[in-house]
C-alpha positions in Angstrom: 37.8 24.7 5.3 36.9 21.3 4.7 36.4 19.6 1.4 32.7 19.7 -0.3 31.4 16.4 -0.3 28.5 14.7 -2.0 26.3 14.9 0.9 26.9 18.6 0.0 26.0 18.4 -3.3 23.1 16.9 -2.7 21.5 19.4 -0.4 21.9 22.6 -2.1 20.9 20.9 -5.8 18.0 19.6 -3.4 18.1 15.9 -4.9 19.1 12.0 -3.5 22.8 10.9 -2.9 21.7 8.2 -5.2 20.6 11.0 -7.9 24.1 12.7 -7.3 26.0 9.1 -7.6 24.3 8.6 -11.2 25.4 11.9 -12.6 28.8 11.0 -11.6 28.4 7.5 -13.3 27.1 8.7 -16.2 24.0 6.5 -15.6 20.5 6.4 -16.9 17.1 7.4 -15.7 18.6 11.4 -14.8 16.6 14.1 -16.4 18.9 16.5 -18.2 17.9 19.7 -16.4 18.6 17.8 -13.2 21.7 16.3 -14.3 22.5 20.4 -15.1 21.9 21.7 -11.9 23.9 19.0 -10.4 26.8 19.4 -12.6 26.7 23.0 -12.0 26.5 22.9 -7.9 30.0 20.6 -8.3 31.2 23.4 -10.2 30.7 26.2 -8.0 31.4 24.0 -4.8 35.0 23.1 -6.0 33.4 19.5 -5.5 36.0 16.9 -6.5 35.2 13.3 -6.4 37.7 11.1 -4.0 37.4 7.8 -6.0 38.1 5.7 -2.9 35.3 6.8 -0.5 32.9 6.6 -3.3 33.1 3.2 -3.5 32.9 3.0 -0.4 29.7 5.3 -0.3 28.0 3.1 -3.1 28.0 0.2 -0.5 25.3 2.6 1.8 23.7 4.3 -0.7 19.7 2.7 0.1 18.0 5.1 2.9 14.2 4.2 2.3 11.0 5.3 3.9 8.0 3.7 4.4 4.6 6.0 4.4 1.5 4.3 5.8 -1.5 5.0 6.5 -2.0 5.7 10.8 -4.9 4.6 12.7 -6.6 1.1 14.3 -6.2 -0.6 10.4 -4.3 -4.1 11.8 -3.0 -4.6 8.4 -0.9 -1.4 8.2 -0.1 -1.9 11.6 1.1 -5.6 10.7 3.3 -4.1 8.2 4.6 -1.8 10.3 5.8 -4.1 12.9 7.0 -6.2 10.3 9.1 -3.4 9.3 10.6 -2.9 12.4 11.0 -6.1 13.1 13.2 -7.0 10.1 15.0 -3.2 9.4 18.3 -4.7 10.0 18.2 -7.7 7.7 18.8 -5.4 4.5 22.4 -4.9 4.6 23.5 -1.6 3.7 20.3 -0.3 4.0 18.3 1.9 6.8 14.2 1.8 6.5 12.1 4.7 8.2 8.3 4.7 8.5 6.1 7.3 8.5 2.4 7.5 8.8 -0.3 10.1 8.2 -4.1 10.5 8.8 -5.6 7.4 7.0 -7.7 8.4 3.4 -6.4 11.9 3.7 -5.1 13.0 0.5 -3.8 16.3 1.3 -2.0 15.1 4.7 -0.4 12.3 2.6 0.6 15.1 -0.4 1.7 17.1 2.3 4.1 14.5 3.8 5.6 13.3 0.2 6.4 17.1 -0.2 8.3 17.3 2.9 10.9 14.6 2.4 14.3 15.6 2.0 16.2 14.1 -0.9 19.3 14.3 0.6 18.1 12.3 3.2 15.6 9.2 1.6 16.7 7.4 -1.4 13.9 5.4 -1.8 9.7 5.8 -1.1 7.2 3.2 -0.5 4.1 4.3 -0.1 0.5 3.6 0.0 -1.4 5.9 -2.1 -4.7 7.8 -2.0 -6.1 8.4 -5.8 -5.8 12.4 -6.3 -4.4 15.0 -8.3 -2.6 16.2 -5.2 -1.0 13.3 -4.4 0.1 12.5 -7.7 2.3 16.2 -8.3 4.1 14.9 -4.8 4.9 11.6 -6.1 5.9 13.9 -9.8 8.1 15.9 -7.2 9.6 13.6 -5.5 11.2 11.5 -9.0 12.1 15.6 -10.1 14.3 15.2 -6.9 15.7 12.0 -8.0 13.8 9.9 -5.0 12.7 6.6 -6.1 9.2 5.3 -5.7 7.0 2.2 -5.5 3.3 2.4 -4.3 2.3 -0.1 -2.0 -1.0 -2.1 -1.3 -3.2 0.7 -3.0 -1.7 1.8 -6.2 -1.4 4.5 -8.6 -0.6 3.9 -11.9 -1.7 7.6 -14.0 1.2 8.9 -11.2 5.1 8.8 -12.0 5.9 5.8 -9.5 8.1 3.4 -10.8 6.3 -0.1 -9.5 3.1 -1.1 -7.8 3.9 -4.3 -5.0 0.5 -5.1 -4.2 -2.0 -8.1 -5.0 -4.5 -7.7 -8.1 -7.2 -5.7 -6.4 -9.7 -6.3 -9.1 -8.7 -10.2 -9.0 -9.7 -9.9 -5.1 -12.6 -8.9 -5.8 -13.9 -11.0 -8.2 -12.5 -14.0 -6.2 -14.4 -12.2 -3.1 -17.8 -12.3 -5.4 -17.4 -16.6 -6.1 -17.0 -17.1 -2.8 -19.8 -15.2 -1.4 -21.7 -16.4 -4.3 -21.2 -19.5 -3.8 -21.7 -19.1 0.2 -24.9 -17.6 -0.7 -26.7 -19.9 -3.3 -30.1 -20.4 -3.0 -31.0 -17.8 -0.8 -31.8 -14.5 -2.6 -31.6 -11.3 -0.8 -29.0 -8.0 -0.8 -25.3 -8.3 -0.3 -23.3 -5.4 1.5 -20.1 -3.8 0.6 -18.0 -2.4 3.5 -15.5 -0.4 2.0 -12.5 1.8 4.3 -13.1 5.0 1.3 -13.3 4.9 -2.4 -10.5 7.6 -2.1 -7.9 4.1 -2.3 -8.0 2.6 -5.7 -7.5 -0.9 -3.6 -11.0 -0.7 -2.6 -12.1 0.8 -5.5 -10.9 -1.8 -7.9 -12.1 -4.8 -5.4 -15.7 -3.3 -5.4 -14.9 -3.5 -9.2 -13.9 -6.9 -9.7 -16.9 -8.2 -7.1 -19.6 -6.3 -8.9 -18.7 -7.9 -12.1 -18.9 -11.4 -11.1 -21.6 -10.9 -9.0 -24.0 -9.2 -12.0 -22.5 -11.7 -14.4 -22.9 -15.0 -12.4 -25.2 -14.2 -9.3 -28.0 -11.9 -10.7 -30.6 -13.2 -8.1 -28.2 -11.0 -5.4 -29.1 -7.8 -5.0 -26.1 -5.4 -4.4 -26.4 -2.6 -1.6 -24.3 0.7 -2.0 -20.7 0.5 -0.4 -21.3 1.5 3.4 -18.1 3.5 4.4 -16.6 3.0 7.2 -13.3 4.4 7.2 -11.3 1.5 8.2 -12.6 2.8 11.9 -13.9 -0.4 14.0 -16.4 1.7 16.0 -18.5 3.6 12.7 -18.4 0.1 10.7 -19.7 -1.7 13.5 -22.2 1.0 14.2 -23.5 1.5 10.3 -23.5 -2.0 9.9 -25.6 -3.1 12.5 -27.8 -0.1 11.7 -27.7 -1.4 8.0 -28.6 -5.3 9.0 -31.3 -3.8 11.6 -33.0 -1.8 8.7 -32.4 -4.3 6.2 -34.2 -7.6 6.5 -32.9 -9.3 3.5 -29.0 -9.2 3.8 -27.6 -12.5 3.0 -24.2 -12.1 2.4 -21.4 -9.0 3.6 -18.2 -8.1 1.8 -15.6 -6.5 3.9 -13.2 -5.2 1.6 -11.2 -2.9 3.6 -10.1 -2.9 7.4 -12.2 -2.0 9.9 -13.7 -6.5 9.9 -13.8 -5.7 14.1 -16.7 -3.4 13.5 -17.7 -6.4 11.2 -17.7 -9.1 13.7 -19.2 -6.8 16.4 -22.0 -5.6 14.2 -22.5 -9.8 13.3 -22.7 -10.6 17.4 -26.0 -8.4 17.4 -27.5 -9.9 14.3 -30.7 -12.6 13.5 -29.9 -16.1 13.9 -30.0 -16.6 10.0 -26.6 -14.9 9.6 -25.4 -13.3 6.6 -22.4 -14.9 5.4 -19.2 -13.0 5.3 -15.9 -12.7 3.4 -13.5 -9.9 4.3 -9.8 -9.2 3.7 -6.4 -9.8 5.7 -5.7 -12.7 8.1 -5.1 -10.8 11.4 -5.6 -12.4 15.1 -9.4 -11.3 15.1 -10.0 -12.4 11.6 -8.4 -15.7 12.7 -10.6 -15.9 15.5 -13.9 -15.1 13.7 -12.8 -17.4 11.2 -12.9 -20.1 13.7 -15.8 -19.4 15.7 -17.7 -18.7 12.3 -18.7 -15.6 12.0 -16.8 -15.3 8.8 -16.5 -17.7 6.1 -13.7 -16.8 4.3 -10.8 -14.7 4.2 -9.0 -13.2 1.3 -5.0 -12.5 2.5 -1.7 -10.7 1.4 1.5 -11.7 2.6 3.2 -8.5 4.4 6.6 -9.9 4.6 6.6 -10.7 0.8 5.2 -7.2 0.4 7.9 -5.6 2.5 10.9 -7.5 0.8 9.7 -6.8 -2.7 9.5 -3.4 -2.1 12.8 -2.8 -0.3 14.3 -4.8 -3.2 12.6 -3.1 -6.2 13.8 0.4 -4.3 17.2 -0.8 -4.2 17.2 -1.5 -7.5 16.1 1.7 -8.8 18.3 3.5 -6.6 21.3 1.7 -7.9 19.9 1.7 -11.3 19.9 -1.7 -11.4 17.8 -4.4 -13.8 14.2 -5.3 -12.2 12.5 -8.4 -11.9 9.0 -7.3 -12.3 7.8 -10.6 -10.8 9.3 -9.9 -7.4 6.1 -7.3 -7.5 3.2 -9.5 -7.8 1.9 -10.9 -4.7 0.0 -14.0 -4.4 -3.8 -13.9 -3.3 -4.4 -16.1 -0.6 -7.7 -17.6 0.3 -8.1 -18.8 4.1 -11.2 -21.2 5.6 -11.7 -22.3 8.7 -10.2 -25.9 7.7 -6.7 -24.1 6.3 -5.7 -21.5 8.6 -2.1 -21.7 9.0 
């Protein structure tokens, strides 16, 4: 009969390796009822620890996953190429990804709930705001599973770190462009939001009303139009909008979905509203350039990616963090600086 091993461990006390590895280092950051039950599956395992092949273990201890949101969003979709792209430039480290229906909580709840923690270390994820998925991301750190949210946080949830712009920053630097964009003509500006479910989109409509009430009180501010980060129902409830709506001067885009945009601006009045929306992708760029958008507000997926991988590392190897190596940059692109 072969010799338990801590893969073994592991399983039947239903946490990480990395969890398992911390209780046998004495380290910080285990509960005490976990660090019981894993003490007490060793026990009744026979498990004894083989001092050579853990060190060798602790050089492959980082198995992260990656849980994004599916569908036509070319953000995520930039990400997850990016991903891909770059997997085997962590060393020591193997990255999965996983998507699920886009703005549903319970799929993503459900998902988080089904990952084994003998086989992912680490979770990246980006987060709908709900009860539900908040006890998956609680279960997930019970099972010794590290966590970061990603793009769209959750802070009243148990994950370690947010990598992500300043949402409500975004916003707010949305609102001075369009502002400015729209001085002198007075009229109704229109949110287009993916779903108020994501606190990314609900902090940028934040930070855009507040600059807009404060500093452009002539503008009149339409409710957010919801089009689930789907091309096809923004451009179709936009151009109904802009039909019905004879007084739209400017558009905020603050989600995905700035195809419908751009579709919904081709059958529009020569006196164009102008536009700001979020994430420089190829048809961004290209409505950047032929002008049917003014501005675009950007986050850098690569910087995303390698903060997140790092902060997970980290954790998992209980390791100091550089809480810098979470902020990302806000980016502002024109026509005149598009890289």
């Amino acid at each position: 009969m072969s010799r338990p091993t801590i893969h073994d461990v592991a399983r039947i006390a239903g946490v990480s390796l990395s969890t398992v590895d911390r209780v046998l280092n004495a380290r910080e950051g285990v509960r005490r009822a976990t660090q019981v039950r894993v003490t007490e599956v060793m026990q009744q395992l026979g498990y004894e620890r083989n001092v050579a092949a853990a060190n060798l273990a602790r050089r492959r201890q980082y198995r992260l996953l990656f849980v994004l949101p599916a569908g036509g969003n070319s953000f995520m979709r930039g990400l997850e190429q990016e991903i891909a792209a770059r997997a085997g430039a962590w060393e020591f480290t193997s990255i999965a990804v996983m998507t699920v229906p886009p703005f549903d909580d319970a799929a993503l709840a459900g998902a988080l709930l089904d990952i084994d923690p003998a086989q992912t270390d680490g979770v990246a994820v980006v987060a709908t705001d709900s009860a539900a998925v908040r006890a998956a991301l609680a279960a997930l750190r019970d099972k010794g599973v590290a966590v970061v949210t990603l793009v769209s946080d959750l802070p009243s949830s148990r994950r370690q770190h947010f990598v992500g712009i300043d949402n409500v920053q975004a916003g707010r630097t949305a609102a001075s462009l369009l502002g400015r964009f729209c001085r002198g003509r007075t009229g109704s500006i229109v949110m287009v939001a993916g779903s108020m479910l994501v606190r990314d989109h609900a902090e940028r409509r934040l930070g855009f009303e507040q600059v807009l009430y404060q500093e452009y009180p002539e503008q009149h501010i339409l409710p957010p139009l919801e089009g689930f980060d789907d091309q096809d129902i923004v451009a179709a409830r936009l151009s109904e909008l802009l039909a019905q709506t004879a007084d739209v001067v400017g558009i905020y885009s603050l989600g995905a979905g700035t195809r419908g945009v751009a579709r919904a601006m081709a059958q529009t009045r020569t006196d164009a509203p102008s536009v700001v929306v979020h994430e420089l992708t190829p048809h961004s760029r290209q409505a950047l350039l032929d002008g049917t958008f003014d501005a675009v507000i950007h986050q850098d997926p690569l910087r995303e990616i390698t903060a997140a991988v790092g902060l997970l590392q980290s954790l998992i190897g209980g390791e100091a963090i550089d809480a810098d190596v979470a902020r990302i940059g806000i980016e502002v692109y024109l026509r005149d600086n598009l890289p």
